[in-house]
mmJSON file of the N, C-alpha and C atoms, coordinates in Angstrom:
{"data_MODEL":{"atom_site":{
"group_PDB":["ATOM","ATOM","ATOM","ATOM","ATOM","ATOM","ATOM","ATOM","ATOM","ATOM","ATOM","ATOM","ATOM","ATOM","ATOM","ATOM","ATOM","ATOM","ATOM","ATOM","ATOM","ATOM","ATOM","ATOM","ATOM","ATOM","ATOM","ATOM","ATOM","ATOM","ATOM","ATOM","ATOM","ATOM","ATOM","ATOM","ATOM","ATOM","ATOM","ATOM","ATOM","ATOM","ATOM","ATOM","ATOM","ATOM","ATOM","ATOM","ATOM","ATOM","ATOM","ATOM","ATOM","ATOM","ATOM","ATOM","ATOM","ATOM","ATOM","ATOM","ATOM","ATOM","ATOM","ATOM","ATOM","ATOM","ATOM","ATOM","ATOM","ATOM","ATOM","ATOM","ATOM","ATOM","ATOM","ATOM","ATOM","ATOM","ATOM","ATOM","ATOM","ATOM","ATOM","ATOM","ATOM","ATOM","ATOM","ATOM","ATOM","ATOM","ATOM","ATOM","ATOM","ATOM","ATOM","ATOM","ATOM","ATOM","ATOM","ATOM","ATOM","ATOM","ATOM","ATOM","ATOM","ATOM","ATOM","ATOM","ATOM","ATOM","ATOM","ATOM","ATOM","ATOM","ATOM","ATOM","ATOM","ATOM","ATOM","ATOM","ATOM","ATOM","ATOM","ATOM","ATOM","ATOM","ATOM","ATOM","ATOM","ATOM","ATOM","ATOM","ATOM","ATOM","ATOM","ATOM","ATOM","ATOM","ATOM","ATOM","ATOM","ATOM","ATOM","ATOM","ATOM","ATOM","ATOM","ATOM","ATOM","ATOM"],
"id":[1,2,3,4,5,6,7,8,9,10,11,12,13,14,15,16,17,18,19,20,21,22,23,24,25,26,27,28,29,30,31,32,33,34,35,36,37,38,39,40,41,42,43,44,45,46,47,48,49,50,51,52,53,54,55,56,57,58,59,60,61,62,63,64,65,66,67,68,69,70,71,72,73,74,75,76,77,78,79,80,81,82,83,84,85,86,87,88,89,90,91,92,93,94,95,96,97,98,99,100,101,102,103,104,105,106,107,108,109,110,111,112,113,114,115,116,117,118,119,120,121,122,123,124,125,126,127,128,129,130,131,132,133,134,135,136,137,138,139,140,141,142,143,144,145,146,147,148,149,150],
"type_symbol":["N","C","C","N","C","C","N","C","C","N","C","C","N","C","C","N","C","C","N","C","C","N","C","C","N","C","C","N","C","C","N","C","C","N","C","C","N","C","C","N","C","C","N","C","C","N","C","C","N","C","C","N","C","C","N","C","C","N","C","C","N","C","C","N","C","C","N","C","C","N","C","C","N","C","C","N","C","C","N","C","C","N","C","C","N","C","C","N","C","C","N","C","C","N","C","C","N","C","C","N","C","C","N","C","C","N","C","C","N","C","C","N","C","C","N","C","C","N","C","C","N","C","C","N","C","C","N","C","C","N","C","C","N","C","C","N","C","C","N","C","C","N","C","C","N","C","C","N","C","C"],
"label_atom_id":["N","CA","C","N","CA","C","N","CA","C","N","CA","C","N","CA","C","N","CA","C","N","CA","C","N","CA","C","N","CA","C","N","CA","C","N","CA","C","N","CA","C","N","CA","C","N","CA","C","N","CA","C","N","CA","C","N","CA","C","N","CA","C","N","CA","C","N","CA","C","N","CA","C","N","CA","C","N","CA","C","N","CA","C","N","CA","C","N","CA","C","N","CA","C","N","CA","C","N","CA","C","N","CA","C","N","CA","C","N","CA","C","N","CA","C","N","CA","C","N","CA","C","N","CA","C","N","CA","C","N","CA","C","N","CA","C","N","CA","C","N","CA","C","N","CA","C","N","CA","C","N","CA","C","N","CA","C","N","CA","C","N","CA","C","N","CA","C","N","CA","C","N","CA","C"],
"label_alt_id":[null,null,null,null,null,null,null,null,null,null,null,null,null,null,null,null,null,null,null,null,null,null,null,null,null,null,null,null,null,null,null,null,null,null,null,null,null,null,null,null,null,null,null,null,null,null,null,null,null,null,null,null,null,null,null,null,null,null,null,null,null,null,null,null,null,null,null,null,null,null,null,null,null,null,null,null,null,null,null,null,null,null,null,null,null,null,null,null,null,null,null,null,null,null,null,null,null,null,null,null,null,null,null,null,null,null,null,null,null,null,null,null,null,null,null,null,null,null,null,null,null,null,null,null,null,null,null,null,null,null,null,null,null,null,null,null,null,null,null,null,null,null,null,null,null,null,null,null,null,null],
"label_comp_id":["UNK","UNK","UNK","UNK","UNK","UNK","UNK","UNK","UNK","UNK","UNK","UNK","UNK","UNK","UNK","UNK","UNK","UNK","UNK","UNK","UNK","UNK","UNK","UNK","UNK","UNK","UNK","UNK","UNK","UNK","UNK","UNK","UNK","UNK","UNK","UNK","UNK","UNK","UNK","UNK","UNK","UNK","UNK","UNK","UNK","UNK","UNK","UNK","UNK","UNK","UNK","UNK","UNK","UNK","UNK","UNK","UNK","UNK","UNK","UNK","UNK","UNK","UNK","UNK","UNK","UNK","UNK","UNK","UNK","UNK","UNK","UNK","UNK","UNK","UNK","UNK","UNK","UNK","UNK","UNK","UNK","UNK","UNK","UNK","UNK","UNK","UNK","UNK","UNK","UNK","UNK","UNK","UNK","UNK","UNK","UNK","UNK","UNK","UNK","UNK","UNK","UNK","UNK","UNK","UNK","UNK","UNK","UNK","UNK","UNK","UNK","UNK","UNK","UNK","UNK","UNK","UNK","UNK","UNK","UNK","UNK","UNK","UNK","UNK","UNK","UNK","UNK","UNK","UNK","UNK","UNK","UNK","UNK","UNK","UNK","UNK","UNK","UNK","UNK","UNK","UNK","UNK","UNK","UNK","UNK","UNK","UNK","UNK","UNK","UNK"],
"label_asym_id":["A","A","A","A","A","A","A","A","A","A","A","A","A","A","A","A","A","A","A","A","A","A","A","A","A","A","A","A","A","A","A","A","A","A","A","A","A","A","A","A","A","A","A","A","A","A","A","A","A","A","A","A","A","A","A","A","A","A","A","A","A","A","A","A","A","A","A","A","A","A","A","A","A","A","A","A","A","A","A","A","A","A","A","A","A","A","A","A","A","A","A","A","A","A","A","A","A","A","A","A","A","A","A","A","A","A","A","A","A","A","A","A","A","A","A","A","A","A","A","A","A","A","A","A","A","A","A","A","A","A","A","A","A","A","A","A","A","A","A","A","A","A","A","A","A","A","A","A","A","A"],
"label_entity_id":["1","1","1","1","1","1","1","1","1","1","1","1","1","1","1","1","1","1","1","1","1","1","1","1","1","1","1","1","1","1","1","1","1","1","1","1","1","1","1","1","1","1","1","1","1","1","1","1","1","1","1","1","1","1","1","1","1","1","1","1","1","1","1","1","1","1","1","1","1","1","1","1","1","1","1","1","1","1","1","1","1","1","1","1","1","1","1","1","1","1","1","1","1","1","1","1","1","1","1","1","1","1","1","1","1","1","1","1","1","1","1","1","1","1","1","1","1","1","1","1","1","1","1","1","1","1","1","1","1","1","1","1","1","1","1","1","1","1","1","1","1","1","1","1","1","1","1","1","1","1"],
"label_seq_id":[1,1,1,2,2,2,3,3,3,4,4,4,5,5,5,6,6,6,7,7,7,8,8,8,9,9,9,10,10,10,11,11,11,12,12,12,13,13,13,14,14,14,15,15,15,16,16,16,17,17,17,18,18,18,19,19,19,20,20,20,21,21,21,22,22,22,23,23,23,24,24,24,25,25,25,26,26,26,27,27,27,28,28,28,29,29,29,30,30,30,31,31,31,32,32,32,33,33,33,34,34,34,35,35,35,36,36,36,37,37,37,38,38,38,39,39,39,40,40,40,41,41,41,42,42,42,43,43,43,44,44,44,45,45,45,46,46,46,47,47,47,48,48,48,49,49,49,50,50,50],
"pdbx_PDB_ins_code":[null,null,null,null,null,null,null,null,null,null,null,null,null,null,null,null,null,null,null,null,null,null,null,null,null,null,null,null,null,null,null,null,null,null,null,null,null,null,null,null,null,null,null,null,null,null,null,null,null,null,null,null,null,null,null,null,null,null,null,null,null,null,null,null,null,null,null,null,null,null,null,null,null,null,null,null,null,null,null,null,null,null,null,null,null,null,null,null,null,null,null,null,null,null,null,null,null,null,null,null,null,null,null,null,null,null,null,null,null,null,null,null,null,null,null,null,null,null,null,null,null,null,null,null,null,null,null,null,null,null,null,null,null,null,null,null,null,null,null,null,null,null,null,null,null,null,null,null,null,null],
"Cartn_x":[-13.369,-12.701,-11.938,-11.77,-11.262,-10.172,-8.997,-7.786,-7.682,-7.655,-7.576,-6.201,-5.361,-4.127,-3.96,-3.242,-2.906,-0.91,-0.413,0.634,1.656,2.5,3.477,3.964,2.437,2.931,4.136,4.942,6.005,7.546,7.406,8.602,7.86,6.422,5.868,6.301,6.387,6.237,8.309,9.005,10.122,10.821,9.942,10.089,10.784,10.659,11.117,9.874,9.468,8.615,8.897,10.399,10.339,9.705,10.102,9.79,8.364,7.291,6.096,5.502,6.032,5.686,6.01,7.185,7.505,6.749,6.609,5.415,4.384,3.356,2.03,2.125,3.212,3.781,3.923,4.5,4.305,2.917,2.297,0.956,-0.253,0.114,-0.765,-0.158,1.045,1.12,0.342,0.694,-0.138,-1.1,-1.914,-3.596,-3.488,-2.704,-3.185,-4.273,-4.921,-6.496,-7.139,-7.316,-8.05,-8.905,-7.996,-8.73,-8.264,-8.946,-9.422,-7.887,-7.221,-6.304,-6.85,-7.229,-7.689,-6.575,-5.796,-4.995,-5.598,-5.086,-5.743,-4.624,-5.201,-3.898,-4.513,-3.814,-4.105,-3.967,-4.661,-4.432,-4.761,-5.394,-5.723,-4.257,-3.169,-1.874,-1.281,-1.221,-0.781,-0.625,0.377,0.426,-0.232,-0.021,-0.638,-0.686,-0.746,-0.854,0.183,1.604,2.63,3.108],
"Cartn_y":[8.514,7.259,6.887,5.621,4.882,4.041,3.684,2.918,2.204,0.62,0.118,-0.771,-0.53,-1.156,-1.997,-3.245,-3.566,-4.029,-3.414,-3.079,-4.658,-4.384,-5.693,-6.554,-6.955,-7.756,-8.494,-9.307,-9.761,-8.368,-7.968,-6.387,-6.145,-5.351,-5.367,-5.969,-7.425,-8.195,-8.509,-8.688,-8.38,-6.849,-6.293,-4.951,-3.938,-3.704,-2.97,-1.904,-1.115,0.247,1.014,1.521,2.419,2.077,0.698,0.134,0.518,-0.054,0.192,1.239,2.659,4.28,4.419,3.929,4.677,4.211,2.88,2.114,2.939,3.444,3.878,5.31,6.091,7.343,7.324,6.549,6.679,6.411,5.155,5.369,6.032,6.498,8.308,9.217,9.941,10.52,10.518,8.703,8.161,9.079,8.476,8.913,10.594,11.083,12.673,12.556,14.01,14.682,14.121,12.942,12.677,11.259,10.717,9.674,9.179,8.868,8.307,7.149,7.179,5.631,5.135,3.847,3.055,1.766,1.933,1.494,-0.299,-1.19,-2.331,-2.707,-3.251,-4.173,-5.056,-6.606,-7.872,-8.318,-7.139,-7.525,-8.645,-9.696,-11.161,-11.61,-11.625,-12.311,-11.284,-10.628,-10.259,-11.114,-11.469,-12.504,-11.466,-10.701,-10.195,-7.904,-7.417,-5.664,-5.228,-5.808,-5.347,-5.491],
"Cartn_z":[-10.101,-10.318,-9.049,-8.602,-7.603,-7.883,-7.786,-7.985,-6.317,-6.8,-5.411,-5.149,-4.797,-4.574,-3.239,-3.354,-2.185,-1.537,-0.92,-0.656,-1.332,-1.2,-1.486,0.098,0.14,1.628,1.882,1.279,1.372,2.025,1.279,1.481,2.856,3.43,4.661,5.555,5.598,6.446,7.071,5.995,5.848,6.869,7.068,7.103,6.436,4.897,4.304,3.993,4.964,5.119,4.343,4.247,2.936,1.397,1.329,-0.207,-0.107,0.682,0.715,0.825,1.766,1.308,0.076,-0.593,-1.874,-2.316,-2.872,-3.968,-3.851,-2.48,-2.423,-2.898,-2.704,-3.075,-4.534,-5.341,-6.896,-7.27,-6.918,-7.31,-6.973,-5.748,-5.905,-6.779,-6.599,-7.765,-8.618,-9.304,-10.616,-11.061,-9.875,-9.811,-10.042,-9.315,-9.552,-8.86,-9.446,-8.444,-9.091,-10.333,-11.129,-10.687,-9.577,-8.941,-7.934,-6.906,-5.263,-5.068,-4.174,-4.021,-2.858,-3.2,-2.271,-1.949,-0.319,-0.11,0.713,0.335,1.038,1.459,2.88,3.708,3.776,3.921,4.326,5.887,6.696,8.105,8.638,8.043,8.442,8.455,7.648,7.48,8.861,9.472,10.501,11.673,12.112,13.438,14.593,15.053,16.261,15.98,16.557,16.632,16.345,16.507,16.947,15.672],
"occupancy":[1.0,1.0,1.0,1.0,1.0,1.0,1.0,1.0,1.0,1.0,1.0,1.0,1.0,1.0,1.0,1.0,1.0,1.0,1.0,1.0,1.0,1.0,1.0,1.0,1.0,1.0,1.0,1.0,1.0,1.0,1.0,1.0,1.0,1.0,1.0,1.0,1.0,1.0,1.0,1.0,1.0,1.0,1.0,1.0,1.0,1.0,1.0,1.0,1.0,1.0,1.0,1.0,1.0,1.0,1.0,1.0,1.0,1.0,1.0,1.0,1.0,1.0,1.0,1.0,1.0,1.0,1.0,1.0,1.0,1.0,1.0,1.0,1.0,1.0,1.0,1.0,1.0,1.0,1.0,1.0,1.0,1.0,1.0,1.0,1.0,1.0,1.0,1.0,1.0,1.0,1.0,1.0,1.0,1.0,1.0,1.0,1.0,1.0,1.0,1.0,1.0,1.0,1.0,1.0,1.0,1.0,1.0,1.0,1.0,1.0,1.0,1.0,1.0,1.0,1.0,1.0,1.0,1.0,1.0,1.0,1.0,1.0,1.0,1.0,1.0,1.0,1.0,1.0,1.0,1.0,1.0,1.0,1.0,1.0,1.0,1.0,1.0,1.0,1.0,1.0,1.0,1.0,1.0,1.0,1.0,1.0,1.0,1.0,1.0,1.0],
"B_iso_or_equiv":[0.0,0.0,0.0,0.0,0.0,0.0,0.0,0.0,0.0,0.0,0.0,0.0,0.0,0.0,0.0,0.0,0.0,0.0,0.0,0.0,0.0,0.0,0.0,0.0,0.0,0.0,0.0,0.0,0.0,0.0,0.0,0.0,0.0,0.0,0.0,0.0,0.0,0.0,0.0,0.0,0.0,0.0,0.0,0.0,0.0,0.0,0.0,0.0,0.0,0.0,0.0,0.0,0.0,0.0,0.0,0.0,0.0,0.0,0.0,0.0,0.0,0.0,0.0,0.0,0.0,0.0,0.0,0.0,0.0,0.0,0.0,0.0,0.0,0.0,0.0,0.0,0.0,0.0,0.0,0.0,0.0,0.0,0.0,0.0,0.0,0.0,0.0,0.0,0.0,0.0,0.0,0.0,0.0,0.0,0.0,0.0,0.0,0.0,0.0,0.0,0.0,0.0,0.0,0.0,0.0,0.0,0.0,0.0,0.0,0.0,0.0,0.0,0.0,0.0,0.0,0.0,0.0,0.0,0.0,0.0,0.0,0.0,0.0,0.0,0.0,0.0,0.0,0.0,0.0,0.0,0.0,0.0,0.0,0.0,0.0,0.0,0.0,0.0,0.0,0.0,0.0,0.0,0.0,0.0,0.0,0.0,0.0,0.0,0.0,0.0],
"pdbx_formal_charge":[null,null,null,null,null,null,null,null,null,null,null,null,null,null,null,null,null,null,null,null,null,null,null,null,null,null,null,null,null,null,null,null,null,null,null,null,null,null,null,null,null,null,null,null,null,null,null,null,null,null,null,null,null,null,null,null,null,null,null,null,null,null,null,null,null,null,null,null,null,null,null,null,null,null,null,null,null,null,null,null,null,null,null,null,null,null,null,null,null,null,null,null,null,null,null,null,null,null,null,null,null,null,null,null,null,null,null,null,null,null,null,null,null,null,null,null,null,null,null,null,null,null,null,null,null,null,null,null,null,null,null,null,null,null,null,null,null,null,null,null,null,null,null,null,null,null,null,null,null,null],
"auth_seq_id":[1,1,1,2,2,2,3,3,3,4,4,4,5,5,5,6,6,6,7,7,7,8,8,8,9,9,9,10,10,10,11,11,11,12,12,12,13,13,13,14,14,14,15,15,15,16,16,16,17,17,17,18,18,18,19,19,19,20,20,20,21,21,21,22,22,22,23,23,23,24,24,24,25,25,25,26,26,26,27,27,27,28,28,28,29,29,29,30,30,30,31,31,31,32,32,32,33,33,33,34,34,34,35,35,35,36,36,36,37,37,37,38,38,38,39,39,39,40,40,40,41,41,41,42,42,42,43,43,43,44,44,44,45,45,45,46,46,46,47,47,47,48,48,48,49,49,49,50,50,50],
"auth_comp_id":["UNK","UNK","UNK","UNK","UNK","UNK","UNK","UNK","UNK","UNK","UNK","UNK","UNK","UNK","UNK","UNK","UNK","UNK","UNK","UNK","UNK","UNK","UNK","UNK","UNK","UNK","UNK","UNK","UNK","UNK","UNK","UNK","UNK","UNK","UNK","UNK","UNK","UNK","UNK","UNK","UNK","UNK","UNK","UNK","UNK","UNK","UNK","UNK","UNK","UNK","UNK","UNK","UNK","UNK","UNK","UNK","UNK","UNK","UNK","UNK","UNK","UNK","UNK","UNK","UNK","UNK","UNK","UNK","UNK","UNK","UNK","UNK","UNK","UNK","UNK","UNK","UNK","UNK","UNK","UNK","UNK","UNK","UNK","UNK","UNK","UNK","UNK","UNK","UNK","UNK","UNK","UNK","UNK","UNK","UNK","UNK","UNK","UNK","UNK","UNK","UNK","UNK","UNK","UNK","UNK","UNK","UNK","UNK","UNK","UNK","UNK","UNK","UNK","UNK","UNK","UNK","UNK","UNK","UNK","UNK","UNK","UNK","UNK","UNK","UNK","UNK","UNK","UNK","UNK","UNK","UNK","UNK","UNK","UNK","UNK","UNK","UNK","UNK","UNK","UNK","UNK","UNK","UNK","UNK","UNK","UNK","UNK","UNK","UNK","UNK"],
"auth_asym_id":["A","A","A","A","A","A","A","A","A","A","A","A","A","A","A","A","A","A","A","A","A","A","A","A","A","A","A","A","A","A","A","A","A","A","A","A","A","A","A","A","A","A","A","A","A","A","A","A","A","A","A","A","A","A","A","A","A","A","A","A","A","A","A","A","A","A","A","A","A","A","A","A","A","A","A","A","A","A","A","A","A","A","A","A","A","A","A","A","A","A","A","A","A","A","A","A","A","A","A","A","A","A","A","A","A","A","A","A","A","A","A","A","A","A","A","A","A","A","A","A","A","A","A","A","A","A","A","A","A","A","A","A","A","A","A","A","A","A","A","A","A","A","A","A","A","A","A","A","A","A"],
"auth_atom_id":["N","CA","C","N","CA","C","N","CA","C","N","CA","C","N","CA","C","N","CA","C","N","CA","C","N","CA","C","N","CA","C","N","CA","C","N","CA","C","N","CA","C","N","CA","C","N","CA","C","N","CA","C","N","CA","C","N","CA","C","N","CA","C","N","CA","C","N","CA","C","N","CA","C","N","CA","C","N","CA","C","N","CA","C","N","CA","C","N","CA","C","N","CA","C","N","CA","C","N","CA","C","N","CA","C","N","CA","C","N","CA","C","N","CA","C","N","CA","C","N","CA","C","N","CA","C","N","CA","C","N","CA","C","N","CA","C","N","CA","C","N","CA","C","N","CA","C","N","CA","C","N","CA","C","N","CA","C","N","CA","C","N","CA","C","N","CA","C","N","CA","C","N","CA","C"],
"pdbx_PDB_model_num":[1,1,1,1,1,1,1,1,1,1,1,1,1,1,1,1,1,1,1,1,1,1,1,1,1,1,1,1,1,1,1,1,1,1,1,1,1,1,1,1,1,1,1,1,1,1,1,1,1,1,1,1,1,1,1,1,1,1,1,1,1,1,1,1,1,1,1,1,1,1,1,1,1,1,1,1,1,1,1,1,1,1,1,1,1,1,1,1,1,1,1,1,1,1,1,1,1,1,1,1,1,1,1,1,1,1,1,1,1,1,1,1,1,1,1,1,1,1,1,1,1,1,1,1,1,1,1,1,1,1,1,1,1,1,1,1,1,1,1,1,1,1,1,1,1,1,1,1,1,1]
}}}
């Protein structure tokens, strides 16, 4: 099984990094060994690398 999440771009973009490890950190947990986390970013909304 596969779980596909995509981060809370708003908090991201804001730069609140912790909010966004923790969020991805509880929902692995979630998952356990019982299924795959598939993390999605919206790197198109990114202004530039940095």
């Amino acid at each position: 099984m596969k779980i596909d999440m995509v981060i809370s771009r708003g908090k991201f973009h804001t730069g609140e990094y912790n909010y966004v490890f923790d969020e991805i950190a509880t929902i692995k947990e979630t998952c356990g060994d019982k299924a795959r986390l598939k993390v999605i970013l919206e790197t198109g909304e990114l202004g530039d690398y940095d």
